[in-house]
C-alpha positions as protocol buffer text, in pm:
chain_id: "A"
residue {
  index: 1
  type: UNK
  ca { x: -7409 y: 3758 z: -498 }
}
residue {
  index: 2
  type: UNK
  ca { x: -7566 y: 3453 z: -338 }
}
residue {
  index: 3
  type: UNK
  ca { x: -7406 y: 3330 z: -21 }
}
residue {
  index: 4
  type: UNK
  ca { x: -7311 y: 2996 z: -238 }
}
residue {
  index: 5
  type: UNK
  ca { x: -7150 y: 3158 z: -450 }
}
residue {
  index: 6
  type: UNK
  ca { x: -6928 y: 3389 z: -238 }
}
residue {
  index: 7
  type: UNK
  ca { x: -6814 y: 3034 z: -51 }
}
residue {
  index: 8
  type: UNK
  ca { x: -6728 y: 2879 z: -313 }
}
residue {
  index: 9
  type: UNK
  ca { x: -6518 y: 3210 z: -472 }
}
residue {
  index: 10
  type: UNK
  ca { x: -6322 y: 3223 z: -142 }
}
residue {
  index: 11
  type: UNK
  ca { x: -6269 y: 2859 z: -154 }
}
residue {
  index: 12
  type: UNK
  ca { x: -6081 y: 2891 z: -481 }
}
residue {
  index: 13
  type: UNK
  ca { x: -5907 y: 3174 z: -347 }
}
residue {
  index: 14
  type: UNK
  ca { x: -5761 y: 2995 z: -78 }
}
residue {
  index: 15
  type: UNK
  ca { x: -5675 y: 2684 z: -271 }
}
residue {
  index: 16
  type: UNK
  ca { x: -5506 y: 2865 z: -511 }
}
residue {
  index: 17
  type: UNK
  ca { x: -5286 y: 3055 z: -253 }
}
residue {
  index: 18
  type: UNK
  ca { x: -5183 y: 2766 z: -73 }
}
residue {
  index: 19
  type: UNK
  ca { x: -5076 y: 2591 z: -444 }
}
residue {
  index: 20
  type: UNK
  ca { x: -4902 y: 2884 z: -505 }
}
residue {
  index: 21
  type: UNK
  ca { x: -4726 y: 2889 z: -98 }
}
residue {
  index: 22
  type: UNK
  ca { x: -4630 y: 2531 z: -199 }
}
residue {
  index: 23
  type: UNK
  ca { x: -4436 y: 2584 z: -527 }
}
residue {
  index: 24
  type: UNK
  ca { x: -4254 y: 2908 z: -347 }
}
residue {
  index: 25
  type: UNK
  ca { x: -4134 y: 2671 z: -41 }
}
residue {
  index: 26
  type: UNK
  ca { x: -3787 y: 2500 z: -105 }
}
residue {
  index: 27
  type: UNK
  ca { x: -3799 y: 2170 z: -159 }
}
residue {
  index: 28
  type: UNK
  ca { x: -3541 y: 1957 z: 115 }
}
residue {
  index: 29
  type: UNK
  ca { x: -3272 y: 1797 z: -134 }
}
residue {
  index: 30
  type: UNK
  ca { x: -3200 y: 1474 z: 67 }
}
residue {
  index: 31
  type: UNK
  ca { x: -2791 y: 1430 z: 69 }
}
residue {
  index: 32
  type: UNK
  ca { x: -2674 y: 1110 z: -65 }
}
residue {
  index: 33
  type: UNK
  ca { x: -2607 y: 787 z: 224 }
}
residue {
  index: 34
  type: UNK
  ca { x: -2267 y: 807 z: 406 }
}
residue {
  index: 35
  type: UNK
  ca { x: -2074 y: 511 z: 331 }
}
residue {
  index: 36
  type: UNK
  ca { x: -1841 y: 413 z: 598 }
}
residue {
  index: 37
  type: UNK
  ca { x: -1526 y: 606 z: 628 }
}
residue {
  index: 38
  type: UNK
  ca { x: -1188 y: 374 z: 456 }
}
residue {
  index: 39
  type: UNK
  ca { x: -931 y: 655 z: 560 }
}
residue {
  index: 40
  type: UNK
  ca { x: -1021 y: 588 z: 915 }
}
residue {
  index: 41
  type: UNK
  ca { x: -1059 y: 255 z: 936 }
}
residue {
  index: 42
  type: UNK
  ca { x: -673 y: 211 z: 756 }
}
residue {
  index: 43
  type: UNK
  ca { x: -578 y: 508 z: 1039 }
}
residue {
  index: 44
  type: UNK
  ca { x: -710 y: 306 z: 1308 }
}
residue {
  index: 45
  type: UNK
  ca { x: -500 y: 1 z: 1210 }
}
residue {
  index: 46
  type: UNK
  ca { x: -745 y: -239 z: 1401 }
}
residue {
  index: 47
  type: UNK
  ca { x: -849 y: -556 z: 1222 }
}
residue {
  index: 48
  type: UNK
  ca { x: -1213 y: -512 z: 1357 }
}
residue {
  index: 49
  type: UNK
  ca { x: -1263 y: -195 z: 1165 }
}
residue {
  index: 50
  type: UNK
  ca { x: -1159 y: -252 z: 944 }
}
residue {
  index: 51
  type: UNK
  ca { x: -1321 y: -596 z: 859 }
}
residue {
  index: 52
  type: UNK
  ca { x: -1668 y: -433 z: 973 }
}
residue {
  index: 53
  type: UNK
  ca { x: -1608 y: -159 z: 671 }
}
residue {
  index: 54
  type: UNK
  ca { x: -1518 y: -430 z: 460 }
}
residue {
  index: 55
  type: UNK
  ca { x: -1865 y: -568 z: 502 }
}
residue {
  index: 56
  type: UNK
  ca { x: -2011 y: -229 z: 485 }
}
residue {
  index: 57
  type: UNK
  ca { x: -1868 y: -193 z: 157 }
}
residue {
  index: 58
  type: UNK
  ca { x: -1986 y: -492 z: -18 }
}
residue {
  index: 59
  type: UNK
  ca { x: -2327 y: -470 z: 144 }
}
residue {
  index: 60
  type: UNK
  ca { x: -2305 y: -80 z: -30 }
}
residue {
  index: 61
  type: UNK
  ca { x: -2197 y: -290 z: -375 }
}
residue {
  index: 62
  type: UNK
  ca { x: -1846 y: -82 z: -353 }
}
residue {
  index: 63
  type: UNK
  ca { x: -1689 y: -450 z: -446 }
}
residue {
  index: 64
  type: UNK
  ca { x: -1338 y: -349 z: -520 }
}
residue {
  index: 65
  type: UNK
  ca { x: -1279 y: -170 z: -197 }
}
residue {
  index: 66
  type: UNK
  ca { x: -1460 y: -445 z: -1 }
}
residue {
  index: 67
  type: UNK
  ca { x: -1216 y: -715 z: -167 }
}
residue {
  index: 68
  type: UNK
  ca { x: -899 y: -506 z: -133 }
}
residue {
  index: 69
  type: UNK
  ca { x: -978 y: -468 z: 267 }
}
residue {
  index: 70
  type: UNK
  ca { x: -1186 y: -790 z: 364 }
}
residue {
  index: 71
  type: UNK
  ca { x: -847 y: -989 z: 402 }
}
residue {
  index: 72
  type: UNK
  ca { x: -838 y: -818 z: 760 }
}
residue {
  index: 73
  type: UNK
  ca { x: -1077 y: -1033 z: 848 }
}
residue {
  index: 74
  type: UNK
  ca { x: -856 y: -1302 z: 913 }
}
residue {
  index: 75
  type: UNK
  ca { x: -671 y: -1152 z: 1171 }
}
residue {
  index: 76
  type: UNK
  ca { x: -1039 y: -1080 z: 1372 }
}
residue {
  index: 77
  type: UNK
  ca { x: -1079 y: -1324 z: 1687 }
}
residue {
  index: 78
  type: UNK
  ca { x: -1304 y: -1549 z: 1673 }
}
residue {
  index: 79
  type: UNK
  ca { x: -1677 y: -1392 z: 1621 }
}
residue {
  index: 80
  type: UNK
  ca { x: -1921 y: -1624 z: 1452 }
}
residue {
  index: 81
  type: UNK
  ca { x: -2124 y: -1311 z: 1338 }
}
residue {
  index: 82
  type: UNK
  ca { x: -1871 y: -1128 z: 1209 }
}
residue {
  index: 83
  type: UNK
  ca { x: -1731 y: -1437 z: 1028 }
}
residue {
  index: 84
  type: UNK
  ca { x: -2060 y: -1550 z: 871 }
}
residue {
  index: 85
  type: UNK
  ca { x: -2078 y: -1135 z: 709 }
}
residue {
  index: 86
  type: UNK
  ca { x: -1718 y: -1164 z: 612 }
}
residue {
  index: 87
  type: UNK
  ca { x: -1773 y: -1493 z: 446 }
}
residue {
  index: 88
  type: UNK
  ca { x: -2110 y: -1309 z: 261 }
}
residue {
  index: 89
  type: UNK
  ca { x: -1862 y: -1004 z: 145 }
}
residue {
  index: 90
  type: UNK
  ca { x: -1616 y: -1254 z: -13 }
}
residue {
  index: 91
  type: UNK
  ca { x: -1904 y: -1444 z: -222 }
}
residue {
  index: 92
  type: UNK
  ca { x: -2000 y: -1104 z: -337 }
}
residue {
  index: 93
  type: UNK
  ca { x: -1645 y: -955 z: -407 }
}
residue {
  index: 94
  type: UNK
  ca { x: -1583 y: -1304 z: -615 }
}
residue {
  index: 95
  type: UNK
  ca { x: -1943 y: -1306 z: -824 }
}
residue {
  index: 96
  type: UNK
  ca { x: -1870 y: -910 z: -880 }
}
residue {
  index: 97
  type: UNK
  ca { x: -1490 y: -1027 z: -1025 }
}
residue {
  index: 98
  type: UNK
  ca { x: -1668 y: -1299 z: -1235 }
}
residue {
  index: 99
  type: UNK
  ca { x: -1909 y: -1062 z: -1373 }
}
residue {
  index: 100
  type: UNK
  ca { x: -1678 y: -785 z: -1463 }
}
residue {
  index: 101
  type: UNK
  ca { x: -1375 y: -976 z: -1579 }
}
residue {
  index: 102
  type: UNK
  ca { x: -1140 y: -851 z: -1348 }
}
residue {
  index: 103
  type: UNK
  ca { x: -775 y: -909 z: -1323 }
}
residue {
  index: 104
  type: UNK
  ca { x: -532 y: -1093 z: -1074 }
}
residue {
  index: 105
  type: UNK
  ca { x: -217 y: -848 z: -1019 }
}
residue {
  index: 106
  type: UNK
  ca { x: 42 y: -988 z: -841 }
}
residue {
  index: 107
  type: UNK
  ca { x: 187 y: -741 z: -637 }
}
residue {
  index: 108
  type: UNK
  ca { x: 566 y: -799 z: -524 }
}
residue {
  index: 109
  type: UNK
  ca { x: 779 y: -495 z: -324 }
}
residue {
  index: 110
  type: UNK
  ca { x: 1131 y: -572 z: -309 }
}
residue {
  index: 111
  type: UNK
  ca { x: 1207 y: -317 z: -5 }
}
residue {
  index: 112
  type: UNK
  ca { x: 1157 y: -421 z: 296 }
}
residue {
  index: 113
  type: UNK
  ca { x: 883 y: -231 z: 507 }
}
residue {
  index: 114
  type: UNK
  ca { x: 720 y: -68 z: 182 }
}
residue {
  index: 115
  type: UNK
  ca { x: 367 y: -32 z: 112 }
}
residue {
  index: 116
  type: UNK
  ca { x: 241 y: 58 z: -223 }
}
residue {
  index: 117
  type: UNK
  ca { x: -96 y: 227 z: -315 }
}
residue {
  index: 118
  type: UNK
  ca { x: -340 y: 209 z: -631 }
}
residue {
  index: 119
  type: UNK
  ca { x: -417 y: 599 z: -773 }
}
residue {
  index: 120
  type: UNK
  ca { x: -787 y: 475 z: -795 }
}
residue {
  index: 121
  type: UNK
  ca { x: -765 y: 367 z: -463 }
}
residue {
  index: 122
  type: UNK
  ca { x: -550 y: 574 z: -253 }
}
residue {
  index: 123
  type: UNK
  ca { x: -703 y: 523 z: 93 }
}
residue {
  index: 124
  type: UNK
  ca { x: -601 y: 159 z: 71 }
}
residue {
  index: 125
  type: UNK
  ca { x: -241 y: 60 z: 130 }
}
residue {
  index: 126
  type: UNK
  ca { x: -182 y: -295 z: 3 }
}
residue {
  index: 127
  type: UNK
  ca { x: 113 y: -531 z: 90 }
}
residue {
  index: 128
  type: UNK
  ca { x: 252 y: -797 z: -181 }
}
residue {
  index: 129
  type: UNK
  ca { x: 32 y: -1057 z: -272 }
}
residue {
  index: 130
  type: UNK
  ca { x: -240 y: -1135 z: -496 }
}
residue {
  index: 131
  type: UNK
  ca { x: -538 y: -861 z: -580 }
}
residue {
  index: 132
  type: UNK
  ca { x: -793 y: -864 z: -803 }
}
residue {
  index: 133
  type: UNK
  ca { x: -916 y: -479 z: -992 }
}
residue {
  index: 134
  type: UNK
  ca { x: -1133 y: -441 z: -1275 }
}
residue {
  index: 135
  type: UNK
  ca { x: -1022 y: -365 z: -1633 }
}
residue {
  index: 136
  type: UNK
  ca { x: -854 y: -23 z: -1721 }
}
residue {
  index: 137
  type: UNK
  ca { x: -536 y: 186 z: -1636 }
}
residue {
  index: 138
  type: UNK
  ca { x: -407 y: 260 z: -1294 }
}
residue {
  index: 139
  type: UNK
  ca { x: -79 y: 424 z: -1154 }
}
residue {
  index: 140
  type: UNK
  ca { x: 77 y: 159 z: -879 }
}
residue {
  index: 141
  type: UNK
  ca { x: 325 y: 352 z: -602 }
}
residue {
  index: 142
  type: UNK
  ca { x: 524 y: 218 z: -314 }
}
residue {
  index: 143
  type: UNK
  ca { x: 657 y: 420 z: -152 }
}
residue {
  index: 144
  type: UNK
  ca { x: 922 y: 485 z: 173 }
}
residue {
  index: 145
  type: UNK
  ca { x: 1040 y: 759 z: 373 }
}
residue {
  index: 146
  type: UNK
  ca { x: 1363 y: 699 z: 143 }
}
residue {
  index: 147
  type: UNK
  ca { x: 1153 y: 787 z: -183 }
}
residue {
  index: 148
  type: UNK
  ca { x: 903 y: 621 z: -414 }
}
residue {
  index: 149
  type: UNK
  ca { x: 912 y: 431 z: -755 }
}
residue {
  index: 150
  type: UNK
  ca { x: 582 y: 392 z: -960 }
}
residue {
  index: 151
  type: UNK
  ca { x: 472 y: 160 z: -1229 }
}
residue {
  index: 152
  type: UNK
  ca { x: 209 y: 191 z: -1522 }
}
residue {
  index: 153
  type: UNK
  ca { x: -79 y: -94 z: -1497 }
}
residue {
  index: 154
  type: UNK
  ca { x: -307 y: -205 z: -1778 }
}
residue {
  index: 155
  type: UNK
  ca { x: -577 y: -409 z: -1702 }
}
residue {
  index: 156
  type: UNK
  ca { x: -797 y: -601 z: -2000 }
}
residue {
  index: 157
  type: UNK
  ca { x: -1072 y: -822 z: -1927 }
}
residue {
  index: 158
  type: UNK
  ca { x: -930 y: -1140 z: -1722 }
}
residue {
  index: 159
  type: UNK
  ca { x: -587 y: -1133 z: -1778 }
}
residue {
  index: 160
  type: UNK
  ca { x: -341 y: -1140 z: -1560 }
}
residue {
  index: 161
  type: UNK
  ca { x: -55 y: -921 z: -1470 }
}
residue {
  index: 162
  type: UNK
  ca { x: 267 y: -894 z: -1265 }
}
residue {
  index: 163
  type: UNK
  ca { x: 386 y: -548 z: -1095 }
}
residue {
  index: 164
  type: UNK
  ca { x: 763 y: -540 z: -953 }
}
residue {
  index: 165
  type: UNK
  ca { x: 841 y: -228 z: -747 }
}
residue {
  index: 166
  type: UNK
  ca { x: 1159 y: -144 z: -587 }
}
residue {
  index: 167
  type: UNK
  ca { x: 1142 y: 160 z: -387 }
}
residue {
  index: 168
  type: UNK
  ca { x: 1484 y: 314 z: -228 }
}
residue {
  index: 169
  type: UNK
  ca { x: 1489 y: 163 z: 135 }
}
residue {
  index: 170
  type: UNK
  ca { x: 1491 y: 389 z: 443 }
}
residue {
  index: 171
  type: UNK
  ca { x: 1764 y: 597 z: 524 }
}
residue {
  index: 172
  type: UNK
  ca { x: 1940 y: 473 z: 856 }
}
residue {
  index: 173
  type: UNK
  ca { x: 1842 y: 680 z: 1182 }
}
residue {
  index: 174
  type: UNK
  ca { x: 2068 y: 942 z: 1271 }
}
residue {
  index: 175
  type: UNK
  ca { x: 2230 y: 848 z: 1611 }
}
residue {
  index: 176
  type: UNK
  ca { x: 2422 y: 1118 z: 1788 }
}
residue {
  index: 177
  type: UNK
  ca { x: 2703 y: 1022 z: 1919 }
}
residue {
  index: 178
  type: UNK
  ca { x: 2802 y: 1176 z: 2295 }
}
residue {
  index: 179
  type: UNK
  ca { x: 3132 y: 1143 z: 2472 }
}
residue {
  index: 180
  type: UNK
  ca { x: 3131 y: 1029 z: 2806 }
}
residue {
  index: 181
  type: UNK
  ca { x: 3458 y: 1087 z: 3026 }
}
residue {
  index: 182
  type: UNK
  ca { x: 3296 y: 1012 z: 3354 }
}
residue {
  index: 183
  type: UNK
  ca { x: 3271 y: 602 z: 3452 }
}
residue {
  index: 184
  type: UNK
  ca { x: 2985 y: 660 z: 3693 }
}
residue {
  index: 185
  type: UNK
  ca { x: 3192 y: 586 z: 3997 }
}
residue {
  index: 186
  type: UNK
  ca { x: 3396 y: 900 z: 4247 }
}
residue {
  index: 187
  type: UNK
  ca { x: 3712 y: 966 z: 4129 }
}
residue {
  index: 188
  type: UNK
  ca { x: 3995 y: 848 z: 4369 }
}
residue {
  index: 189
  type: UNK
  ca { x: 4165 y: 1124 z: 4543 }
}
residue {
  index: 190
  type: UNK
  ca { x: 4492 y: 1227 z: 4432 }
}
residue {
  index: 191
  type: UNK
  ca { x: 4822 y: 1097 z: 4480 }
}
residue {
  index: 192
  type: UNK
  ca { x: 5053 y: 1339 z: 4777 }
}
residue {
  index: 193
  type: UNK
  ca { x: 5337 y: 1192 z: 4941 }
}
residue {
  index: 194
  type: UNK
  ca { x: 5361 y: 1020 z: 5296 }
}
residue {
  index: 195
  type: UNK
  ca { x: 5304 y: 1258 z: 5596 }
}
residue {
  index: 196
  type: UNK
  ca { x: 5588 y: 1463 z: 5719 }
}
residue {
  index: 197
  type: UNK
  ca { x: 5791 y: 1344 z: 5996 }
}
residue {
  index: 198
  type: UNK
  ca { x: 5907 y: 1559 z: 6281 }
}
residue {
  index: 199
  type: UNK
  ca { x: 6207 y: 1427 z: 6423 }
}
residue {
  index: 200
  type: UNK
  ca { x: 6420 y: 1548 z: 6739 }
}
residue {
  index: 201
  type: UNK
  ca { x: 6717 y: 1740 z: 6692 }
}
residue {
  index: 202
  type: UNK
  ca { x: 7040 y: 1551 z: 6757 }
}
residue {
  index: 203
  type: UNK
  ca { x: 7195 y: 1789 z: 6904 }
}
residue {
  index: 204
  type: UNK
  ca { x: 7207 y: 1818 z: 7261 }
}
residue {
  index: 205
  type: UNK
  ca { x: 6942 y: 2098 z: 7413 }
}
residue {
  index: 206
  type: UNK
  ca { x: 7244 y: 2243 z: 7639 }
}
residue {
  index: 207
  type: UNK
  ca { x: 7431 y: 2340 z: 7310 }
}
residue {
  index: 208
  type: UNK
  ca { x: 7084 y: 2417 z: 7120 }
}
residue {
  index: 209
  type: UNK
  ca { x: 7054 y: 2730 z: 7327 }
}
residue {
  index: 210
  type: UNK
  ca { x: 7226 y: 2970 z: 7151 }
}
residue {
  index: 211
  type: UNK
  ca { x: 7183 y: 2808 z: 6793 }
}
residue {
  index: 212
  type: UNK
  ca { x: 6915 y: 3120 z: 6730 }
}
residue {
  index: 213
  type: UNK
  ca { x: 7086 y: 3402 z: 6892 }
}
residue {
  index: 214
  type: UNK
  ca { x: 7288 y: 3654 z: 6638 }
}
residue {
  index: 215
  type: UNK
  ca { x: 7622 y: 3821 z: 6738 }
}
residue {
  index: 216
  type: UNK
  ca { x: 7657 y: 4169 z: 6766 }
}
């Protein structure tokens, strides 16, 4: 076989293992972007937070969580940067509710110190006011450590819609009650009767003499 030849058969040998070494080897999947973590952020309780994972939200296009939790914003000190992004994830949260047709619920809680939670969104708790959601059916909870009371919500294309909820308030704290005899001060000492008084005998000591002697 002429030396060209034999190259050019080992060539196609080796091209044909190395296609073959490629379709064997496992392709990397690439896992899909971390968005930024709500639960945390609502943990964390810091207006900061969780106006920075407002913006990261709406940047993301997740719209309906970035409008439900940009309103923390408000509460940030002043920071022109972080201002000018939360006025950006506002214009986008509005255009988004224009374009879908969502819904203004107005959210009122009778009970004082409840917070009530949307079963799409559950991360989220929202006080009364004024949201917006997109069209379709959601379960709205407040809730206390005294129980919780739930209401239906159906949303259609730009309407509007009122949800009352009345959760049972808080039972009282338990306060255990401890009787206290002692008034913090020493006890006085007790009551005895004035000191005894020896006093001399009367009788002369001449006639004293034999008072303690006993006949035989």
């Amino acid at each position: 076989m002429p030396r060209l030849l034999r190259l050019a058969v080992a060539c196609s040998v080796l091209l044909a293992s190395s296609a073959g070494a490629d379709t064997l080897r496992p392709r990397k999947v690439r896992g899909k972007a971390k968005g930024p973590d709500v639960a945390a952020a609502v943990a964390s309780g810091d207006a900061t937070r969780l106006c920075k994972t407002a913006i990261e939200l709406g940047k993301a296009g997740d719209h309906v969580r970035a409008g439900l939790l940009v309103g923390a914003c408000e509460r940030v000190s002043a920071d022109a940067v972080l201002a000018d992004e939360a006025k950006k994830t506002r214009i986008a949260v509005s255009r988004a509710a224009t374009a879908g047709d969502w819904s203004k619920v107005e959210l009122v809680i009778k009970t004082e110190g409840a917070t009530a939670i949307i079963d799409a969104y559950p991360e989220i708790p929202l006080t009364a006011g004024t949201w917006r959601l997109p069209p379709g059916t959601y379960l709205v909870t407040a809730r206390t450590s005294g129980g919780a009371t739930g209401s239906e919500l159906v949303l259609k294309e730009g309407n509007r819609s009122l949800v009352v909820l009345e959760p049972p308030p808080a039972p009282p704290p338990v306060r255990h009650k401890t009787v206290d005899f002692t008034t913090g001060e020493p006890m006085p000492p007790p009551v005895v009767g004035p000191p005894r008084i020896e006093h001399e005998s009367l009788i002369p000591e001449r006639y004293r003499k034999g008072l303690g002697k006993t006949r035989k």
